[in-house]
N, C-alpha and C positions, 0 to 999 in steps of 0.2 A: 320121528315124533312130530306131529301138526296140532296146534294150540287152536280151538275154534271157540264161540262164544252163544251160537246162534243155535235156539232150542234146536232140539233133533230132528223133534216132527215136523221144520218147518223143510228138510233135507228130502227130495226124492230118494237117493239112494247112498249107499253109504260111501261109495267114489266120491260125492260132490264133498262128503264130508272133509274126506282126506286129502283134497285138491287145495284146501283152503293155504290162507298165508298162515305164516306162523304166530302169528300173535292176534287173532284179528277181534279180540276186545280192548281196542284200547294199547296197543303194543305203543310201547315209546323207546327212546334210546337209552340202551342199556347204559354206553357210558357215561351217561348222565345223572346216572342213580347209582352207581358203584360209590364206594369209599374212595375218600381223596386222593388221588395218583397212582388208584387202580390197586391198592393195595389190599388185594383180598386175601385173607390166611389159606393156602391151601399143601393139602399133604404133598410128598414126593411120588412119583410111580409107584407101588409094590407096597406104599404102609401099608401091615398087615391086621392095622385096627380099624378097617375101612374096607367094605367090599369094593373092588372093582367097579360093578356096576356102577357106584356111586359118581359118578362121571363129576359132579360140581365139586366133588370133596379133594380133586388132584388136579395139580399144574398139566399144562398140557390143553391145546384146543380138542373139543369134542362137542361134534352138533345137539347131544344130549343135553351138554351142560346149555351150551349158548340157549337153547330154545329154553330151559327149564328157567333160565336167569331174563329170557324174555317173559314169561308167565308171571313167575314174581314182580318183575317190574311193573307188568300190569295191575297184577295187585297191590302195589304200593303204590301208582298211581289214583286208585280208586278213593284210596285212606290216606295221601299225603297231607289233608290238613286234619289229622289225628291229632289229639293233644299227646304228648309223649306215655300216659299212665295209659291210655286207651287201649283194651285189650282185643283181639281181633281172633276169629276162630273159623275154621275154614275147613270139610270135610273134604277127601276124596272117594267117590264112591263107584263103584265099579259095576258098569252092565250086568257082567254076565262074570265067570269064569274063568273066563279068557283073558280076561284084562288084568296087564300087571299093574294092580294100584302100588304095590308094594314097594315097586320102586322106583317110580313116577313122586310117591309120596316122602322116599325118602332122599330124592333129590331136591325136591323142590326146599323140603326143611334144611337141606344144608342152605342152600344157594339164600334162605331169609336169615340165618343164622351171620352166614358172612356177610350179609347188607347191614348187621347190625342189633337186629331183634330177639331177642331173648324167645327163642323156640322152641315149643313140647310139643315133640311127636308123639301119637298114642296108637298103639299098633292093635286096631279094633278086632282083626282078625286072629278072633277066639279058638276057629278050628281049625287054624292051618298058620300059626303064629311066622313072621317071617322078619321082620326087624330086629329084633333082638340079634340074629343069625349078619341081617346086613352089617349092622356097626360093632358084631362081632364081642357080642355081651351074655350075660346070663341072661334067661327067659324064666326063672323057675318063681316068679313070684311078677305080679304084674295088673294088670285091668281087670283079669278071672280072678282077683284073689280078694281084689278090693271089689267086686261088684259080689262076691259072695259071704264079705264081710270078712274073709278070714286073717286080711292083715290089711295096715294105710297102705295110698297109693306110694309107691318108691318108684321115682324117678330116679335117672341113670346119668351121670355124664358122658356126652360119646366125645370120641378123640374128637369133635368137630366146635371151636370151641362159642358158647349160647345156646348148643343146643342138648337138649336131655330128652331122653326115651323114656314112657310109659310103655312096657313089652305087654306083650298080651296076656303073657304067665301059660300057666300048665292050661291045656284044651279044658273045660266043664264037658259035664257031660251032655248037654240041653245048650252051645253055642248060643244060638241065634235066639230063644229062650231068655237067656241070661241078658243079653244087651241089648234085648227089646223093653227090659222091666222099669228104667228110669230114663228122664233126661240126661245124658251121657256128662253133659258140662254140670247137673248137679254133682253127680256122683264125685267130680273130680274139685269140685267148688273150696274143697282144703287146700292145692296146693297148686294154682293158680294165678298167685296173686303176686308174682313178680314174672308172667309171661305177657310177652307182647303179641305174641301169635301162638295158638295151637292147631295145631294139622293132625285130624283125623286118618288115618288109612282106612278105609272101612271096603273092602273087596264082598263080592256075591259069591253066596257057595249054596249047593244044593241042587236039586236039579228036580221040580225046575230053581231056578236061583229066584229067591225069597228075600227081602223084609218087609214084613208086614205092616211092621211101626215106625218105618221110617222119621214119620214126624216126632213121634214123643222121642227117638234116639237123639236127633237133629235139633231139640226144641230149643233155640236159643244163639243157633249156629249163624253166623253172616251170610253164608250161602255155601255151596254145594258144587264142586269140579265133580264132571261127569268121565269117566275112563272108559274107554273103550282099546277094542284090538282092530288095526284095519282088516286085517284079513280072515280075522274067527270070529269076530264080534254080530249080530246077527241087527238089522235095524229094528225088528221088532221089540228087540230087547232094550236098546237103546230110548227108542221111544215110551217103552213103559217105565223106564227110570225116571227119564224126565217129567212123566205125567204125575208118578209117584211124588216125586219131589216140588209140582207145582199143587198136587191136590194137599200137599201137605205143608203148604205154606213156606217151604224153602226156595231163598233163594238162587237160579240158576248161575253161577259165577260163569262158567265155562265147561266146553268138553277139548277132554283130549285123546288125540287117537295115536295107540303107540302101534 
């Protein structure tokens, strides 16, 4: 995985993309931003309340985790003279298809969990829900339930501890329909209010891959990590994400190419 920061369009090709250093908005030292004597909570190999992938969530070195704990630091970086109540929201949004926002996004929420921050993931991805699945929970009630009124939002605890899931719940029938119809952070505006960071997943599906409303989804967001695939992700695609995302007034935080 390679952490870049620098629009898309401004990339001849998408090699130069994935050339880049690994942090290169702002990377600082990690052990500098960890917990006091490096004391991060993390599970043993094999918990089975924790997908694998989940590389931040277990002891053990793994370039997935290091780079993903490099990104947050940058992040925390950004917002270190935050008043403590300040809450901070951060979407990952994904080119195309190809990109795993899924679990890019549910690294990165452990890796701010164990920094310390009270973290709601919210697993945007309506028609192909996958979170729930990573941390190994029910999905049957979730974002589609509360964006269709039919019950409050219920968050989850995951074995990871700060952080909670928002699943996506049962597929709608009309996805991308459904969670184009408000401000995403109204919608959740109830139960928000003891999180210090929320991380969106929000991946592209369809083909061609669509949101049309990016902005009123996003109204409100700090900015926007762009996901990309080095080797399937197409720059065309990439570039229209990111035009997407600047004609609609979000902020570009960064892309990442897994």
């Amino acid at each position: 995985m390679r952490l870049r920061s620098s629009a898309l369009a401004r990339h001849p090709d998408l090699r130069d993309v994935s050339r880049g250093p690994a942090a290169a908005f702002g990377r600082s030292d990690a052990a500098a931003i960890e917990p006091a004597g490096g004391d991060i909570p993390l599970l043993a190999p094999g918990d089975p309340r924790v997908d694998p992938r989940i590389a931040t969530a277990f002891a053990g070195r793994s370039d997935m985790a290091t780079q993903v704990r490099d990104l947050r630091s940058a992040l925390s970086s950004r917002w270190h003279a935050d008043a403590p109540d300040v809450r901070r929201s951060v979407a990952l949004v994904g080119a195309d298809p190809a990109a795993d926002v899924a679990t890019v996004a549910a690294n990165l929420a452990v890796a701010s969990a164990q920094f310390g921050w009270r973290t709601l993931l919210v697993d945007g991805d309506l028609a192909a829900p996958a979170q729930h699945r990573l941390f190994r929970l029910p999905g049957d009630a979730g974002l589609s339930t509360l964006l269709l009124q039919r019950a409050p939002a219920e968050l989850q605890p995951t074995a990871i501890e700060r952080l909670s899931l928002l699943a996506a719940g049962p597929a709608p029938a009309s996805p991308t329909e459904l969670i184009e119809r408000q401000p995403l952070l109204d919608a959740l505006d109830g139960v928000l209010a003891r999180q210090r960071l929320v991380l969106l997943s929000l991946p592209m599906r369809g083909q061609p891959p669509r949101f049309g409303a990016i902005d009123t989804i996003l109204s409100g967001f700090d900015g926007a990590l762009t996901v990309a695939s080095r080797h399937r992700s197409a720059l065309g695609a990439l570039q229209r994400l990111v035009e997407m995302l600047e004609e609609g007034g979000v902020p570009l935080l960064g892309t990442v190419v897994v």
